[in-house]
N, CA, C and O of each residue as an XYZ file, in Angstrom:
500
protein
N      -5.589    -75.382     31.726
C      -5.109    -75.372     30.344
C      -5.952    -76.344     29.525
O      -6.097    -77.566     29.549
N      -6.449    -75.357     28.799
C      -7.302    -76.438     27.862
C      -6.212    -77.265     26.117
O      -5.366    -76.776     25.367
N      -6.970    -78.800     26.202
C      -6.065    -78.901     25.201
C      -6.921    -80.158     24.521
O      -7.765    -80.851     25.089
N      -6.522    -80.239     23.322
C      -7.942    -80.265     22.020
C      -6.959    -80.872     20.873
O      -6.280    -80.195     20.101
N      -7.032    -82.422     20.932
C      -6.335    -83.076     20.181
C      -7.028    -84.476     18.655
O      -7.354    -85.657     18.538
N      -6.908    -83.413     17.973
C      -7.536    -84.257     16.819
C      -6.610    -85.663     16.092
O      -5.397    -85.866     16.047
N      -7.757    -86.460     15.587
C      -6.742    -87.672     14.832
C      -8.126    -88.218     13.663
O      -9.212    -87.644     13.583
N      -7.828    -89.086     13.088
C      -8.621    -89.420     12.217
C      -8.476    -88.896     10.539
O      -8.856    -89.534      9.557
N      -7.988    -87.907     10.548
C      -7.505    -87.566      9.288
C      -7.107    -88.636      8.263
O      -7.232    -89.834      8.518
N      -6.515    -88.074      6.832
C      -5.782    -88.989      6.000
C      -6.179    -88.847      4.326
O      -6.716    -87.837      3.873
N      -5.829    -89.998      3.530
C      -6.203    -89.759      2.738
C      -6.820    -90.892      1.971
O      -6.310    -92.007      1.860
N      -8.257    -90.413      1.317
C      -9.314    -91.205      0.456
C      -9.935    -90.966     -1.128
O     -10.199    -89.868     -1.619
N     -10.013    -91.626     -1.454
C     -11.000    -91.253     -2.387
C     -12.308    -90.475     -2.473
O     -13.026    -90.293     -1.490
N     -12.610    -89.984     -3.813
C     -13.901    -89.124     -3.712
C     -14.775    -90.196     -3.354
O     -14.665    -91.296     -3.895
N     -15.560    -89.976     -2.558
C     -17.031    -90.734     -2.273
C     -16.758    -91.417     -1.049
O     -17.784    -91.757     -0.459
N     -15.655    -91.729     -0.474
C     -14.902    -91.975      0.487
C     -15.776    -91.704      2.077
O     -16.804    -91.037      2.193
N     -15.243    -92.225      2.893
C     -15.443    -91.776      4.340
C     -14.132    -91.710      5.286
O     -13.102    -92.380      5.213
N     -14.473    -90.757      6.139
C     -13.519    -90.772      7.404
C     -14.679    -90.270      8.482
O     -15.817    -89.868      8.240
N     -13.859    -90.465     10.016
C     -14.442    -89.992     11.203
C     -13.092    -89.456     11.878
O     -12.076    -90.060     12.223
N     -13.419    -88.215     11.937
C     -12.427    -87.462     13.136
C     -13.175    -87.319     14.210
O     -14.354    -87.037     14.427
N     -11.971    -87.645     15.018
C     -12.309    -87.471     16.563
C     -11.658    -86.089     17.094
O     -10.907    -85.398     16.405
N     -12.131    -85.723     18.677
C     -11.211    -85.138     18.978
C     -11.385    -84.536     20.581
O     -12.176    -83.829     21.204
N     -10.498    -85.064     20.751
C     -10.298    -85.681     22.363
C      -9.841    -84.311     23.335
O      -8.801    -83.715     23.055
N     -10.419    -84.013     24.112
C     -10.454    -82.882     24.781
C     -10.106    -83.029     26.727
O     -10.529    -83.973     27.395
N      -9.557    -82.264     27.105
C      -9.313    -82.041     28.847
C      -9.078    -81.076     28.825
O      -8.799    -80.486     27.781
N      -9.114    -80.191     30.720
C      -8.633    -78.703     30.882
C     -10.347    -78.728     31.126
O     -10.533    -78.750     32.342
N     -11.223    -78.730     30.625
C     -12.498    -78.218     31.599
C     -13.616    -79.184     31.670
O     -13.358    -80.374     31.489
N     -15.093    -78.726     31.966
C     -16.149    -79.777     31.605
C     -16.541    -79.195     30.753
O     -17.009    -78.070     30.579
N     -16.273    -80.251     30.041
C     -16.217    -80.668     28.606
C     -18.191    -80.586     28.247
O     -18.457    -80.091     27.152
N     -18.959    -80.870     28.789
C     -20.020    -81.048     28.661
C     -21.063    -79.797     28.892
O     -22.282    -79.882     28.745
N     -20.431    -78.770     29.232
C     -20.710    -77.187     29.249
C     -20.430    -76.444     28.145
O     -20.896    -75.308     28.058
N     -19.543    -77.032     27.037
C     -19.176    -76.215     25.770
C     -19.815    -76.677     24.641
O     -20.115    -77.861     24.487
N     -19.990    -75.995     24.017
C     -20.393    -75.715     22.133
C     -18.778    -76.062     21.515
O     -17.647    -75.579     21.459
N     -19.459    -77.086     21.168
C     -17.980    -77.757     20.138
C     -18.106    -77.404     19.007
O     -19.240    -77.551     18.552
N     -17.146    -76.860     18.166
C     -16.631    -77.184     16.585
C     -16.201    -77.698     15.588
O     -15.034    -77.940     15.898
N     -16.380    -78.107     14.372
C     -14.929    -78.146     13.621
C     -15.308    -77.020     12.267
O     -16.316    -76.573     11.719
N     -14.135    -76.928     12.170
C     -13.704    -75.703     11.230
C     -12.516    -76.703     10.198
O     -11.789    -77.643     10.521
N     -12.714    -76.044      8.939
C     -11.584    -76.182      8.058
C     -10.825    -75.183      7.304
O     -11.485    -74.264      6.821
N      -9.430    -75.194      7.093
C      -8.882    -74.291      6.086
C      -8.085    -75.258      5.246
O      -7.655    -76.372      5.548
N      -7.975    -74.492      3.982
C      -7.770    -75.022      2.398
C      -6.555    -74.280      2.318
O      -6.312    -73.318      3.047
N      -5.855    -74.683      1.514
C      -4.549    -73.713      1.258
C      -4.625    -72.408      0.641
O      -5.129    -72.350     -0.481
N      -4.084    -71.044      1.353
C      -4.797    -69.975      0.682
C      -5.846    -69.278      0.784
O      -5.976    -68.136      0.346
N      -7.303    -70.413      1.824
C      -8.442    -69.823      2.453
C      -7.999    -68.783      3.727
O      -6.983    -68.100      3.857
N      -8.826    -68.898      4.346
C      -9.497    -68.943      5.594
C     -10.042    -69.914      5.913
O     -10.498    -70.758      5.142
N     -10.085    -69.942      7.581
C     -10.885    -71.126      7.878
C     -11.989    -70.395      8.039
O     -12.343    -69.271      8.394
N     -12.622    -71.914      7.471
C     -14.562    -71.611      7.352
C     -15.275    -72.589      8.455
O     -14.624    -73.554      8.855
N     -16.263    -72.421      8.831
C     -16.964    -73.166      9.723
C     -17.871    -74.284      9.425
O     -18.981    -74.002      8.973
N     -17.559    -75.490      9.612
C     -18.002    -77.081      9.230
C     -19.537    -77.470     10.045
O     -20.706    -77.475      9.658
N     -19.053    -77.696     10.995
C     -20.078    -77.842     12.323
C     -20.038    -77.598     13.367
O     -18.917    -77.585     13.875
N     -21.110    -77.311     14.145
C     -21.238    -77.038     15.297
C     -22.483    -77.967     16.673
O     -23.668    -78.276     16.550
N     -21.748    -78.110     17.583
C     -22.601    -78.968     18.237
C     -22.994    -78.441     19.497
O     -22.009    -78.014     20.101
N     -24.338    -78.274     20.289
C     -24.177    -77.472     21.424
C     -23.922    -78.257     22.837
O     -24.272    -79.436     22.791
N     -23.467    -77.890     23.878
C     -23.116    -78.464     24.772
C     -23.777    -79.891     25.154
O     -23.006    -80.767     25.546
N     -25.022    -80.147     25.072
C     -26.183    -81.275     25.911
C     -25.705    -82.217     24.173
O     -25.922    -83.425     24.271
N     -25.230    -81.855     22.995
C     -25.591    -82.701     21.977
C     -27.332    -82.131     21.294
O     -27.709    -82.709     20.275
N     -27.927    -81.434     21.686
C     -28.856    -81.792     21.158
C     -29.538    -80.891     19.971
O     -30.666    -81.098     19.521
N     -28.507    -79.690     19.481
C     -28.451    -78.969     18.707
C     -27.130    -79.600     17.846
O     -26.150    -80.217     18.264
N     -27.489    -79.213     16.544
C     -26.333    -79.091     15.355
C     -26.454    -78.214     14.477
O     -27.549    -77.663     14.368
N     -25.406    -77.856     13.640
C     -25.878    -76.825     12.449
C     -24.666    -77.128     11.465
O     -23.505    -77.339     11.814
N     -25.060    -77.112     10.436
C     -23.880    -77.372      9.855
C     -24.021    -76.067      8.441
O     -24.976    -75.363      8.113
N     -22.491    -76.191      7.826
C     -22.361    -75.310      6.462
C     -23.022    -75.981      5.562
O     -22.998    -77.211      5.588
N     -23.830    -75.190      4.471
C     -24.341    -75.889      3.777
C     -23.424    -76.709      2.761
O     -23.801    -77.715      2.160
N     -22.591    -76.324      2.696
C     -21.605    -76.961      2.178
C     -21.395    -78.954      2.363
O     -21.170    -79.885      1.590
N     -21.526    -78.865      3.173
C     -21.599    -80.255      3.966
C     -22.863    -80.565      4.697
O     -22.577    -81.258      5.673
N     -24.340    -80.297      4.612
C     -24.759    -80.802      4.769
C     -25.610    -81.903      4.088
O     -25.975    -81.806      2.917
N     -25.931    -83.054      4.963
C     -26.491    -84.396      4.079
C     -24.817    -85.291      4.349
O     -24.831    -86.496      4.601
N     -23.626    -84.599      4.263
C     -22.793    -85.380      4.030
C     -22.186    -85.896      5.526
O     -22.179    -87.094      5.806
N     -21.688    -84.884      6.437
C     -20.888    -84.316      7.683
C     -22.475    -84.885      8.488
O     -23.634    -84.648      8.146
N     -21.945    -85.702      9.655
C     -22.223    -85.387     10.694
C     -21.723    -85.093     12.175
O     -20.979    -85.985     12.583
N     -21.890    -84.327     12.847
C     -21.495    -84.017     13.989
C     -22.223    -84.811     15.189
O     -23.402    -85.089     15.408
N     -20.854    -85.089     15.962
C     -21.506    -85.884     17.580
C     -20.814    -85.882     18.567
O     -19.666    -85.972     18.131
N     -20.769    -85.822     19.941
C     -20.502    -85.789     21.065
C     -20.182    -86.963     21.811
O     -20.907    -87.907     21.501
N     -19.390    -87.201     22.636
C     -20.017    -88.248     23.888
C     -18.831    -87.356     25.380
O     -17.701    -87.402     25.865
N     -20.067    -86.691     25.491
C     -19.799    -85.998     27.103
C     -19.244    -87.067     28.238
O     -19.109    -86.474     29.309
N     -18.895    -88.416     28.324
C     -18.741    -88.819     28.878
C     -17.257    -89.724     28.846
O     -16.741    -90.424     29.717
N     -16.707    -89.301     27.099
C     -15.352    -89.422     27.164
C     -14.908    -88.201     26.805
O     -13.817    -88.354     26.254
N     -15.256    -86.910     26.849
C     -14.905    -85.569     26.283
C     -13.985    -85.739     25.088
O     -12.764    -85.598     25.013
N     -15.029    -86.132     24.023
C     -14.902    -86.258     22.958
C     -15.458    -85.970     22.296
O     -16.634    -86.302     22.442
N     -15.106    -85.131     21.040
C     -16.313    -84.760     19.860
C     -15.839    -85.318     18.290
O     -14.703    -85.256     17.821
N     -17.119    -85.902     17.610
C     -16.632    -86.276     16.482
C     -17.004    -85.724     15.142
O     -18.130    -85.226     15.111
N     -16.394    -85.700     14.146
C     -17.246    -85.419     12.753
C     -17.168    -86.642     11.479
O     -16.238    -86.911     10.718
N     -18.310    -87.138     11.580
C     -18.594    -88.350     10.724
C     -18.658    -87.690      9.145
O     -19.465    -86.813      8.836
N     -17.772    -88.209      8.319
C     -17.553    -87.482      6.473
C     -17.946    -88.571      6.066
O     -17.595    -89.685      6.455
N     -18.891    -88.225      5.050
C     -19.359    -89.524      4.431
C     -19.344    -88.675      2.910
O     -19.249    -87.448      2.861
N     -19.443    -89.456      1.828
C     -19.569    -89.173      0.417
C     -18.432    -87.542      0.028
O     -18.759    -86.432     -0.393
N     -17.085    -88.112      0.412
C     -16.336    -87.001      0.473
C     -16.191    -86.812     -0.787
O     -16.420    -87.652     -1.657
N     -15.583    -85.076     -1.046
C     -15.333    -84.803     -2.496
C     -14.150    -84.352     -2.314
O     -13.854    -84.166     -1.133
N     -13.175    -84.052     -3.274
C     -11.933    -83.507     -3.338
C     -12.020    -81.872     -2.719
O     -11.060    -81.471     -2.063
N     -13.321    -80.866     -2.979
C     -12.962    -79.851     -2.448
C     -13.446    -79.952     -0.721
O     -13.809    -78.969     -0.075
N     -13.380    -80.943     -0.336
C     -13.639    -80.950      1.342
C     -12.313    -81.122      1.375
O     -11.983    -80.628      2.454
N     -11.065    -81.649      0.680
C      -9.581    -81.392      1.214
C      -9.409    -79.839      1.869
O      -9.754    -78.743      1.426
N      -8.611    -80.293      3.323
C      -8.509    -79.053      3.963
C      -7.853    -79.635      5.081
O      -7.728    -80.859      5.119
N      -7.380    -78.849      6.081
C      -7.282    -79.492      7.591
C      -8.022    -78.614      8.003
O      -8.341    -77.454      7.744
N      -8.404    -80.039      9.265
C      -9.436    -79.754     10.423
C      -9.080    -79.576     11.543
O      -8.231    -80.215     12.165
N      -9.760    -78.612     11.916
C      -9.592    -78.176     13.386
C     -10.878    -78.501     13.992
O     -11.942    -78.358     13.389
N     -10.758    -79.022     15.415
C     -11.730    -78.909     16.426
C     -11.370    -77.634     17.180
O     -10.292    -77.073     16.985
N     -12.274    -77.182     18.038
C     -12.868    -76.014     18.959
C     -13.378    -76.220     19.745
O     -14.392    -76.903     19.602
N     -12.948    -75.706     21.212
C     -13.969    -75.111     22.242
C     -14.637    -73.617     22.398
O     -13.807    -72.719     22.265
N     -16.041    -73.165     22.666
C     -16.413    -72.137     22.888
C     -15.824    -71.659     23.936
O     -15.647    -72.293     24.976
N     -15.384    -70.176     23.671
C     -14.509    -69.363     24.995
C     -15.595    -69.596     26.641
O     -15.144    -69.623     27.786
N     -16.694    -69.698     26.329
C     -17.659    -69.229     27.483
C     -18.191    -70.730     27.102
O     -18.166    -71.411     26.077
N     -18.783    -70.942     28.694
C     -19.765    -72.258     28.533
C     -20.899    -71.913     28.064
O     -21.155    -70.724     27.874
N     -21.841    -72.968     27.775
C     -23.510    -72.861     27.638
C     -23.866    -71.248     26.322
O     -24.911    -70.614     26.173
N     -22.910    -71.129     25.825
C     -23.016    -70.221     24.653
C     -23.229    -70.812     23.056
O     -22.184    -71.118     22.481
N     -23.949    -70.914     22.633
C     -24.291    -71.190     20.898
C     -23.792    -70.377     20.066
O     -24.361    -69.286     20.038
N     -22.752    -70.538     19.230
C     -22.014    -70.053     18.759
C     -21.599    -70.409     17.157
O     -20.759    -71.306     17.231
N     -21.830    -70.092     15.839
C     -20.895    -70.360     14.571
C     -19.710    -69.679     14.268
O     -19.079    -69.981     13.255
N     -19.313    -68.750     15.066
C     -18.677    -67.695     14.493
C     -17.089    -68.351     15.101
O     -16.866    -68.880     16.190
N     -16.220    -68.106     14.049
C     -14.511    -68.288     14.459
C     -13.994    -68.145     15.868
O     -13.366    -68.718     16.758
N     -14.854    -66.655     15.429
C     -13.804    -65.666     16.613
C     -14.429    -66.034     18.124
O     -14.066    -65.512     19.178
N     -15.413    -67.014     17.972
C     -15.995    -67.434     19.485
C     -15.715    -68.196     20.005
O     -16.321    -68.463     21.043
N     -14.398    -69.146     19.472
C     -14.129    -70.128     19.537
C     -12.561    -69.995     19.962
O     -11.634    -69.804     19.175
N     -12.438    -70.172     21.731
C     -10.806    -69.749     21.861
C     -10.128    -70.809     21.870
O      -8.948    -70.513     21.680
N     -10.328    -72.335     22.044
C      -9.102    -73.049     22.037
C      -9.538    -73.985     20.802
O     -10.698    -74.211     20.457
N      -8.379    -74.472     20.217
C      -8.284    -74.771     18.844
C      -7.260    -76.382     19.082
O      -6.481    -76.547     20.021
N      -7.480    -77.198     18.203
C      -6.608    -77.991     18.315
C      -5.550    -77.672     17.106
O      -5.542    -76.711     16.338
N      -4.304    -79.238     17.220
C      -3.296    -79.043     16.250
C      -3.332    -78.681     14.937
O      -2.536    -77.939     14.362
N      -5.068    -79.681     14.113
C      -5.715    -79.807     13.120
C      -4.838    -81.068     12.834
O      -3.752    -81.535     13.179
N      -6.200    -81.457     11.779
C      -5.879    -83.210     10.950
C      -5.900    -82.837      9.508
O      -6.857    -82.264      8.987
N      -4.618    -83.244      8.772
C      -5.010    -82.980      7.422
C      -6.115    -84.078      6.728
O      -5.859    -85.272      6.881
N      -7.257    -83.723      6.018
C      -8.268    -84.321      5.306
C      -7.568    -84.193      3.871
O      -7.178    -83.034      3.729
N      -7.181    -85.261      2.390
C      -6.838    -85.077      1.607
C      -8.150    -86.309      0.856
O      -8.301    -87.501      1.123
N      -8.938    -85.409     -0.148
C     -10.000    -86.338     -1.262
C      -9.496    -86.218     -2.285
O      -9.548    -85.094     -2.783
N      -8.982    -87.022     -2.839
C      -7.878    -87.310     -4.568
C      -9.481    -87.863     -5.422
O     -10.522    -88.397     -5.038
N      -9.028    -87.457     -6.525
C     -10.579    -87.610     -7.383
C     -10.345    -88.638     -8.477
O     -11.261    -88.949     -9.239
């Protein structure tokens, strides 16, 4: 049983920073393509970042890039997303992700089978 527990959320100002974490067990952790994804009230969730198993790939939405960074440490099966220079429309909650299959590179939602609780992100302007 895989299980995928985010924290770090909250709420900041525009220009603001946070770091979500998100703490993972149930497999090796160091074989998967991690995520985070966000949904807005009324969206869909859209896809934030992506990190590939070794760390040594990233990709992010353009939306967030320059701002978001994505990182790993395979050795506490943990993945993080560093927000820096937040704006009010990055309010959303976040979800982290594991890829269904190991050693697979992946942006897409639907490739992504276990999901955590999500962290609400709130940027007041």
């Amino acid at each position: 049983q895989v299980q995928l527990v985010e924290s770090g959320g909250g709420l900041v100002q525009a220009g603001g920073s946070l770091r979500l974490s998100c703490a993972t067990s149930g497999r090796i952790f160091s074989t998967y393509t991690m995520g985070w994804f966000r949904q807005a009230p009324g969206k869909e969730r859209e896809f934030v970042a992506v990190i590939s198993w070794s760390g040594g790939s990233t990709y992010y939405a353009d939306s967030v890039k320059g701002r978001f960074t994505i990182s790993r440490d395979n050795a506490k099966n943990t993945v993080y997303l560093q927000m820096n220079s937040l704006k009010p429309e990055d309010t959303a909650t976040y979800y982290c992700a594991q890829n269904k299959y190991d050693h697979i590179w992946s942006l897409s939602v639907a490739d992504f089978g276990s999901w955590g609780q999500g962290t609400q992100v709130t940027v007041s302007s």
